[in-house]
Structure formats: structure tokens, C-alpha cells
Backbone as CSV, one residue per row, in Angstrom:
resi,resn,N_x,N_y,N_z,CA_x,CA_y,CA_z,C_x,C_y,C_z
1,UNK,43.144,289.603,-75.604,42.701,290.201,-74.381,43.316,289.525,-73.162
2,UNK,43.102,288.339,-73.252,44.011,287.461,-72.090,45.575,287.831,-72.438
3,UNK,46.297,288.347,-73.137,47.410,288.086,-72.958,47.897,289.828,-72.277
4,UNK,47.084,290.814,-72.486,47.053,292.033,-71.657,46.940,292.074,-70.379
5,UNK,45.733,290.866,-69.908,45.452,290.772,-68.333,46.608,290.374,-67.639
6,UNK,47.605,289.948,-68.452,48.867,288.483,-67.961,49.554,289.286,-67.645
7,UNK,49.557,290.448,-68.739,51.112,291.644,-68.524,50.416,292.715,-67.234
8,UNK,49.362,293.003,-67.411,48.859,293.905,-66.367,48.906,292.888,-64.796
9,UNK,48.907,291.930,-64.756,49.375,291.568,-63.149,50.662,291.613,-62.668
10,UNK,51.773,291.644,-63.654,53.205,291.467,-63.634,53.393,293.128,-63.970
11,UNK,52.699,294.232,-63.901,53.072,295.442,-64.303,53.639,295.854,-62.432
12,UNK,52.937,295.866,-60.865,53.405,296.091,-59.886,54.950,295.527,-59.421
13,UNK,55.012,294.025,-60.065,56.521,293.487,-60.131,57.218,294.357,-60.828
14,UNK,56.972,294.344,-62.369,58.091,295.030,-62.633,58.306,296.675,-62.378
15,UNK,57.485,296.938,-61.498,57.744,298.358,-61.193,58.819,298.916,-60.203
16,UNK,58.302,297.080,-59.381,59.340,297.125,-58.373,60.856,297.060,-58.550
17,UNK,60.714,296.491,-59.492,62.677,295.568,-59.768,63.111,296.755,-60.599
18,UNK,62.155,297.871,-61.245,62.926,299.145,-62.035,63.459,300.310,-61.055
19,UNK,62.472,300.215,-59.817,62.609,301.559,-58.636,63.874,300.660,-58.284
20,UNK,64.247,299.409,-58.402,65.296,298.621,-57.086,66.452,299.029,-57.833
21,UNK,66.652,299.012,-58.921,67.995,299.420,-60.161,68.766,300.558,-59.599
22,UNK,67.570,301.722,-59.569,68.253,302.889,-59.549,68.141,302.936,-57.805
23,UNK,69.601,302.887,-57.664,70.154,302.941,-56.267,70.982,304.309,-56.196
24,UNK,70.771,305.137,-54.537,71.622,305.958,-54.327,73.048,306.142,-54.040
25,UNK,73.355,305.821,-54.538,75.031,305.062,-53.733,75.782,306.970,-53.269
26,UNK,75.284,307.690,-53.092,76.342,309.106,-52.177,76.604,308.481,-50.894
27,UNK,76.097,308.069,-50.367,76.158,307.772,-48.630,77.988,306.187,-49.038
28,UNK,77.673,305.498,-50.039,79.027,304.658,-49.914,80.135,305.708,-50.912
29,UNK,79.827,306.651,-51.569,81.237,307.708,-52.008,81.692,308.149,-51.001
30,UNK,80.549,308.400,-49.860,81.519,309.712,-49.163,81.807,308.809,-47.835
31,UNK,81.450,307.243,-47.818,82.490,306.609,-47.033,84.092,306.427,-47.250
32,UNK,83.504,306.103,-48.837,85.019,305.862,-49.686,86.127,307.008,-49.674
33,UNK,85.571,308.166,-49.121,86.195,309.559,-49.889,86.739,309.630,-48.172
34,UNK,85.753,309.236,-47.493,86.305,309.662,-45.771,87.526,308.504,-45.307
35,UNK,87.720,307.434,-45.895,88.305,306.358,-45.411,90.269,306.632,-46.228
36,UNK,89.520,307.382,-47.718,90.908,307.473,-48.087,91.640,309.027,-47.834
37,UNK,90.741,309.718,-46.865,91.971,310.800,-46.635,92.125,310.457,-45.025
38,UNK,92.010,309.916,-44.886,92.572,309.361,-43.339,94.217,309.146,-43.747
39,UNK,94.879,309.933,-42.847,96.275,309.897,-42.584,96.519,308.349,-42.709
40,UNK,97.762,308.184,-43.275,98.195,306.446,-43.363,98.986,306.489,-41.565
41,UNK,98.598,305.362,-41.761,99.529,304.708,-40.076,101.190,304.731,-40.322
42,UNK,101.960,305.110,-39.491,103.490,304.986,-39.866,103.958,303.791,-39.938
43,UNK,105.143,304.089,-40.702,105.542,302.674,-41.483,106.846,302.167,-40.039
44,UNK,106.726,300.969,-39.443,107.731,300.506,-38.124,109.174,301.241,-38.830
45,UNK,109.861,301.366,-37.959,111.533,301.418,-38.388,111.975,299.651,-38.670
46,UNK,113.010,299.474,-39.448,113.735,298.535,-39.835,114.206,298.091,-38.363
47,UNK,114.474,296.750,-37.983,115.116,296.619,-36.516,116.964,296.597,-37.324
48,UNK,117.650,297.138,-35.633,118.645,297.480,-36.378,119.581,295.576,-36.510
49,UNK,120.399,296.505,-37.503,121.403,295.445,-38.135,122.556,295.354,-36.382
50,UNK,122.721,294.319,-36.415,123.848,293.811,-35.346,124.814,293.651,-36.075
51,UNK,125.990,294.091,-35.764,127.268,293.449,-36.327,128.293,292.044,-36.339
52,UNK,127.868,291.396,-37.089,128.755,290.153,-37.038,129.977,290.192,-36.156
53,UNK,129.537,289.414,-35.276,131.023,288.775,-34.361,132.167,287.894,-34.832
54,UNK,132.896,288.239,-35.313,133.955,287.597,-35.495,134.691,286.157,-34.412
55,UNK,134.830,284.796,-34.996,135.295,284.263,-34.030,135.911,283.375,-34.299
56,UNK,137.544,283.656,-33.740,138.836,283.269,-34.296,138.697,281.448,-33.277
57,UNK,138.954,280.712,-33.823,139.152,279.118,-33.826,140.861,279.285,-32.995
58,UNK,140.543,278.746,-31.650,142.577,278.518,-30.696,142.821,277.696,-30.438
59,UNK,142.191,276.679,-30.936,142.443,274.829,-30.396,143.265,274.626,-31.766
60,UNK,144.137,275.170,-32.388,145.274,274.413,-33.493,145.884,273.314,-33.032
61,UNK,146.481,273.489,-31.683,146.828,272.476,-31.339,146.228,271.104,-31.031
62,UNK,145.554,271.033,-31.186,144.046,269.962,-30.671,143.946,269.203,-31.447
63,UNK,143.427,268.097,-30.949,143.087,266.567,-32.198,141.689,267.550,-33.075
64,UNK,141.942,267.509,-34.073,140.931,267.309,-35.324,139.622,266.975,-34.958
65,UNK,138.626,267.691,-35.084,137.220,266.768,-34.448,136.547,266.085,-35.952
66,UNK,137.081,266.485,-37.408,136.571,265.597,-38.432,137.636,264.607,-38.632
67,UNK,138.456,264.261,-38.108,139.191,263.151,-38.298,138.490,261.700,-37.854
68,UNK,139.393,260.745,-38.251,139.048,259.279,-38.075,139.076,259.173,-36.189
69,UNK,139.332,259.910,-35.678,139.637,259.859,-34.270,140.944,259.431,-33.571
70,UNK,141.916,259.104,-34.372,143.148,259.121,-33.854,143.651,260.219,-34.068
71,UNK,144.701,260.261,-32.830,145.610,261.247,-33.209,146.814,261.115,-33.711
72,UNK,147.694,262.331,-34.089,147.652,262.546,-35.377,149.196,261.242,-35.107
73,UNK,149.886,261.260,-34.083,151.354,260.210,-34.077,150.374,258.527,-34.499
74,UNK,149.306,258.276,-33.681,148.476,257.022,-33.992,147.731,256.503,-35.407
75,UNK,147.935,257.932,-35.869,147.094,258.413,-37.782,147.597,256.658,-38.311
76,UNK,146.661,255.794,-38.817,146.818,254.591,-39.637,146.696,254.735,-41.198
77,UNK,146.570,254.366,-42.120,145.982,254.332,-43.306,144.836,253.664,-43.340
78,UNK,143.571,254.026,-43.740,142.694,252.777,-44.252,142.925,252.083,-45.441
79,UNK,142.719,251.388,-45.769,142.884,251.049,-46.756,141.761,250.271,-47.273
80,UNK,141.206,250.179,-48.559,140.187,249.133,-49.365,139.980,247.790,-49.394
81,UNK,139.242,247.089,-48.843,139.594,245.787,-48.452,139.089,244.936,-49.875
82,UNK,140.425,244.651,-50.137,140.237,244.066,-51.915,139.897,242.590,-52.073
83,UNK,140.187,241.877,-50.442,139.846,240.632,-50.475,138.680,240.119,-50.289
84,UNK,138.321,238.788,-50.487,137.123,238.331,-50.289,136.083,238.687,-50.692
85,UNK,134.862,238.695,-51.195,133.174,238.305,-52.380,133.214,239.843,-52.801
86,UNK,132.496,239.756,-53.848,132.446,241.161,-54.619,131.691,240.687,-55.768
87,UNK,130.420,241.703,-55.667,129.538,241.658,-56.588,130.580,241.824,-58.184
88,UNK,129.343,241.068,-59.390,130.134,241.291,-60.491,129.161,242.541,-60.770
89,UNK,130.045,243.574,-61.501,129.362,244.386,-61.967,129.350,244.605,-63.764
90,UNK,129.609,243.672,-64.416,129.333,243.402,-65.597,128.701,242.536,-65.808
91,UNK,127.802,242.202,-65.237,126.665,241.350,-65.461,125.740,241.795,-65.828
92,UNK,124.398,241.326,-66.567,123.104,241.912,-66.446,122.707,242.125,-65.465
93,UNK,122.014,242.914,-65.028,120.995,242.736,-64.268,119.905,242.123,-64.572
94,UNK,119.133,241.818,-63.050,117.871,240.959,-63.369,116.844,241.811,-63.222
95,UNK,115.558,241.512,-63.418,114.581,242.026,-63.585,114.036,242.656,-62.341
96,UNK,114.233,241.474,-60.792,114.373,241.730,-60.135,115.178,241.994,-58.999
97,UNK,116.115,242.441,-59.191,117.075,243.367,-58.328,116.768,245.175,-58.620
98,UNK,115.666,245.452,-59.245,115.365,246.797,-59.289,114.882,246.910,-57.937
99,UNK,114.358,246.226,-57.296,113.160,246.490,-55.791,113.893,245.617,-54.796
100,UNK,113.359,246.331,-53.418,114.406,245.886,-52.377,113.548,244.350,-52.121
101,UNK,114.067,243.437,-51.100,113.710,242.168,-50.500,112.405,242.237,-49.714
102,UNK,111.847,243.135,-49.018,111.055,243.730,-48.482,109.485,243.696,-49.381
103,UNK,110.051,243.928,-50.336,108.971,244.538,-51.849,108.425,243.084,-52.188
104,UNK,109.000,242.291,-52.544,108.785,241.253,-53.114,108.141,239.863,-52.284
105,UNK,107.410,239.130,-52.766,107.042,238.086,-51.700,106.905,237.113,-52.523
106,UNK,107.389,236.018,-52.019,106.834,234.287,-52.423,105.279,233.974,-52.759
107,UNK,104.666,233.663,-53.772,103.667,233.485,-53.686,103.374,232.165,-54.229
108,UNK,104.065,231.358,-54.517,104.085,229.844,-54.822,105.569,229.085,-55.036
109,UNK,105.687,227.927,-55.715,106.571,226.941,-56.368,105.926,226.258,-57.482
110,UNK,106.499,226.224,-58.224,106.624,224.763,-59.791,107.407,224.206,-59.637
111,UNK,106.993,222.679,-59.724,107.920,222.168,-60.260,107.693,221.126,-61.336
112,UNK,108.496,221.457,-62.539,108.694,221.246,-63.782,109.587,219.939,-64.065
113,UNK,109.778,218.617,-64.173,110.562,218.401,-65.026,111.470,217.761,-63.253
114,UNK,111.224,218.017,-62.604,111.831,218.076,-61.164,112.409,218.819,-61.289
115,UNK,112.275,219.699,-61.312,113.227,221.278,-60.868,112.335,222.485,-60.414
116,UNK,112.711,222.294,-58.915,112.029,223.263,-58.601,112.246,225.181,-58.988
117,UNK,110.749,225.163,-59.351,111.063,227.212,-59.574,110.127,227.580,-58.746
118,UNK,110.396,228.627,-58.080,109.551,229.907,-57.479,109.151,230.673,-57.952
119,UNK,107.701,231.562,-57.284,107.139,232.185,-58.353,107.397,233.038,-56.766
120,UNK,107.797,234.618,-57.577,107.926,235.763,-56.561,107.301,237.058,-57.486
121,UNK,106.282,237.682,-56.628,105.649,239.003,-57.075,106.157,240.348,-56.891
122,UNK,106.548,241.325,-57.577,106.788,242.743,-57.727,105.749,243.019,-56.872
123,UNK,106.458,244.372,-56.543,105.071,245.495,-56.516,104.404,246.150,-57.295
124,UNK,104.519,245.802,-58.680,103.521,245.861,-59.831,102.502,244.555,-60.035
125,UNK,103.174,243.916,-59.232,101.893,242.622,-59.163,102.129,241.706,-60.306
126,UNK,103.284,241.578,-60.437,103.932,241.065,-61.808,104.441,239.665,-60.924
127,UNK,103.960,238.439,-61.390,104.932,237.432,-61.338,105.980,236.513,-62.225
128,UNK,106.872,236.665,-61.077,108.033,236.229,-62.093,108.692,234.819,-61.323
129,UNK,109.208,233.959,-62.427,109.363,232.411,-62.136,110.956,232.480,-62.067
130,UNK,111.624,232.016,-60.920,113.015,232.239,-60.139,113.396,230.738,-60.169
131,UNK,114.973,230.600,-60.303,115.354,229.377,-60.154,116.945,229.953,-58.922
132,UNK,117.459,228.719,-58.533,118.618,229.290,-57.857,119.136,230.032,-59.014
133,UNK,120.393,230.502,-58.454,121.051,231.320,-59.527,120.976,232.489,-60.063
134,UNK,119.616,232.657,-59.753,118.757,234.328,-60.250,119.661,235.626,-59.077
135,UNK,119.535,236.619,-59.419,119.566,237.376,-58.658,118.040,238.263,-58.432
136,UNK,118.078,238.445,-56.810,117.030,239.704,-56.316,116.988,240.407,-55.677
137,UNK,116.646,241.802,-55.592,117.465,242.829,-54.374,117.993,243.966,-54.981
138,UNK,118.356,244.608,-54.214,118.896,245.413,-54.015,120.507,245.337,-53.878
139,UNK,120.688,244.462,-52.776,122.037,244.002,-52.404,122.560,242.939,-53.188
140,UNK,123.062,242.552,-54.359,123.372,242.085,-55.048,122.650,240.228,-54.387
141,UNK,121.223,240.173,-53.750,121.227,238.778,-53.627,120.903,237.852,-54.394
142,UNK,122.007,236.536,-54.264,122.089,235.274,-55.745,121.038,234.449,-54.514
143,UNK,119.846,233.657,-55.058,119.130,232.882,-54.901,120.180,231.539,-55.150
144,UNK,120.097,231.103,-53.391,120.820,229.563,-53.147,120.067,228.455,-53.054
145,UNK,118.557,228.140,-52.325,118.014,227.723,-52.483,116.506,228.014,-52.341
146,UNK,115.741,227.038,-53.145,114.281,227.083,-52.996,113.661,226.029,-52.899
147,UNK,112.841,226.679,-51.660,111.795,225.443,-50.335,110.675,225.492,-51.096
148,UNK,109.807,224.715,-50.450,108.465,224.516,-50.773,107.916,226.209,-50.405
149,UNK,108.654,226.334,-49.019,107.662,227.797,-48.204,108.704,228.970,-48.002
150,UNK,110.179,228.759,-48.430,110.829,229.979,-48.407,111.604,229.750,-49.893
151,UNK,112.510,231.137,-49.858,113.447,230.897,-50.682,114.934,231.703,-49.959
152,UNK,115.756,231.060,-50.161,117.061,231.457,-49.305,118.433,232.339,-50.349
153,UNK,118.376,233.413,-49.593,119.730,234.211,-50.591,121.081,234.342,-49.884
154,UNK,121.632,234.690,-50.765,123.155,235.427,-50.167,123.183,236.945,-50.535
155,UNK,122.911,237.661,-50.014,123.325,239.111,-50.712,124.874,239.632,-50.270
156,UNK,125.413,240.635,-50.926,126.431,240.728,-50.751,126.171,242.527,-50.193
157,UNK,126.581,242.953,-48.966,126.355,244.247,-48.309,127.919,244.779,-48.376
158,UNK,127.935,246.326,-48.654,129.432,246.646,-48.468,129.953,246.438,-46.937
159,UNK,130.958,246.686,-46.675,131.458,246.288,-44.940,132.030,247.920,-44.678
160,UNK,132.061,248.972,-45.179,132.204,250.110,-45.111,133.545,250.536,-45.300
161,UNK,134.481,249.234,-45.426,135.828,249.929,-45.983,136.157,249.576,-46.942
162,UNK,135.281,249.522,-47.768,135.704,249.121,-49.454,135.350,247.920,-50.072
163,UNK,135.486,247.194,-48.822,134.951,245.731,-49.393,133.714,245.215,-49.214
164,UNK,132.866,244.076,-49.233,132.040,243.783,-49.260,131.498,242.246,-48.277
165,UNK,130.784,241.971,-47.520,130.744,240.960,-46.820,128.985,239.930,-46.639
166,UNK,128.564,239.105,-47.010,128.109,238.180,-47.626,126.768,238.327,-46.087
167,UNK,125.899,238.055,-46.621,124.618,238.429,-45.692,123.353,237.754,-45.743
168,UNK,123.173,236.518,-45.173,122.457,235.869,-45.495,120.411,235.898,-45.433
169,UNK,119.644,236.271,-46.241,118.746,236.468,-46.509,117.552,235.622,-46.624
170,UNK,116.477,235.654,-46.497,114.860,234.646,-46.854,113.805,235.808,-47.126
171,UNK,113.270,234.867,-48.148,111.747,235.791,-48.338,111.058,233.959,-48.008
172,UNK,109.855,234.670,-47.174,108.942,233.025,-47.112,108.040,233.426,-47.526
173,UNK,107.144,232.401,-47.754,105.738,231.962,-48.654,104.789,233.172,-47.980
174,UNK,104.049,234.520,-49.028,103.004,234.295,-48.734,102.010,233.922,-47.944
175,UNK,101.417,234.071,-46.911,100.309,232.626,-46.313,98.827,234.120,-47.216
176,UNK,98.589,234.436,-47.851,97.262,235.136,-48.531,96.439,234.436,-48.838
């Protein structure tokens, strides 16, 4: 008997949510039906095509503007400057010459045995133990010496005509 009284209070709800189902929808067809015979809007014209101007180059006679900047009786050779320092390029590489000078920082010294080594960090946070002699960089730099608070390189930079010219470098300590 109680479980009849339960359904008979919930009988006005659900009377409601069955009348709410059945919806009239004519009034949104014959929006739909009025919206699609409406004439379409015209489609713009294409803007017109211009015709390429043709334009003939009359300075033949004229210095070259991609040239070296002489002209042409002053024309020199460059040539490759074969003398003086030059990275070896059959060497290993080191571990660190993958990352520029910038990347890397001093973050201590050992010394072992009396020989001093440096300890210098990646930007993977990797430390690695350096003696002179090492290379690091980018620019081919050989580690010349190591301080208590720096360490001193030579890198070798090209000089832009082939050869290469010697560039003296420091990473210092850390203060973290």
C-alpha cells in the first residue's frame, strides 16, 4: 500500500515531463523553410588581374652591387689564409665541446696528487672533472689554465677568410 502512495505523488511529475516530450516544432519548419528560399546574396566579382610590368635592368655598365666592392680593373683574388692555428679536425671530440662557453659554469676545483682539476657543469647538470688540455666549446677551446676561481681558454674563431685566429676565453667560479 505504501509503495502505491509513493507512485501516486510522482504521478503529476511525470505527467508533466510526458506533455514536455511532445513538442510542436511547425513554427521552427516554417522558419527553416522561410530562411532557405530567400534568394542567395551575389557572389563579389574576382578583382581584376593587373598585368605584370616588365623591367629591363640598364646599369650593365655599372660596378656589380653583389660583388666584393671593387671594381672590376681593382678585382683582387681572395685567397684562404693557410697560415697560422687551425683546429685539428681528427681528433675526438670532447664531451664538452657539444655546448657553447656560455652553457657551462665552474662550479669547483680538486686537487689530487697536486694537480689541479676543475669541475665544470653542463646544462644537464652533469659534472665533469677538466684538466688543462681538455677541450670546451663550441669554438674549438683547449683549456690553458686552471685557477682556484676561473679557468682560462684559447678558442680558435674562423677570421672569415679561411683561416682561423686564436681568441682568448674564461669561464669563472660559480659564486651559488
Amino acid at each position: 500500500m505504501a509503495d502505491i502512495r509513493s507512485l501516486l505523488r510522482f504521478t503529476p511529475l511525470l505527467a508533466v515531463v510526458v506533455a514536455g516530450c511532445s513538442v510542436d516544432n511547425s513554427d521552427l519548419e516554417r522558419r527553416i523553410a522561410a530562411v532557405k528560399a530567400r534568394p542567395a546574396d551575389p557572389i563579389e566579382p574576382l578583382p581584376e588581374i593587373r598585368p605584370y610590368a616588365v623591367f629591363e635592368y640598364g646599369a650593365e655598365g655599372l660596378r656589380d652591387p653583389f660583388s666584393g666592392g671593387l671594381l672590376d680593373e681593382e678585382e683582387e683574388e681572395v685567397t684562404a689564409d693557410t697560415g697560422g692555428p687551425s683546429p685539428d679536425f681528427d681528433r675526438r671530440r670532447e664531451a664538452l665541446e657539444s655546448y657553447s662557453l656560455d652553457s657551462l659554469s665552474m662550479v669547483g676545483t680538486l686537487n689530487i696528487g697536486g694537480f689541479n682539476y676543475a669541475l665544470v657543469q653542463d646544462p644537464d647538470q652533469l659534472i665533469h672533472r677538466v684538466v688543462p688540455g681538455n677541450y670546451m666549446g663550441r669554438n674549438h677551446g683547449r683549456i690553458v689554465t686552471i685557477m682556484d676561481d676561473s679557468i682560462e681558454l684559447v678558442e680558435l674563431v674562423p677570421n672569415g677568410l679561411g683561416g682561423w685566429i686564436e681568441r682568448n676565453a674564461a669561464i669563472a667560479l660559480d659564486d651559488q
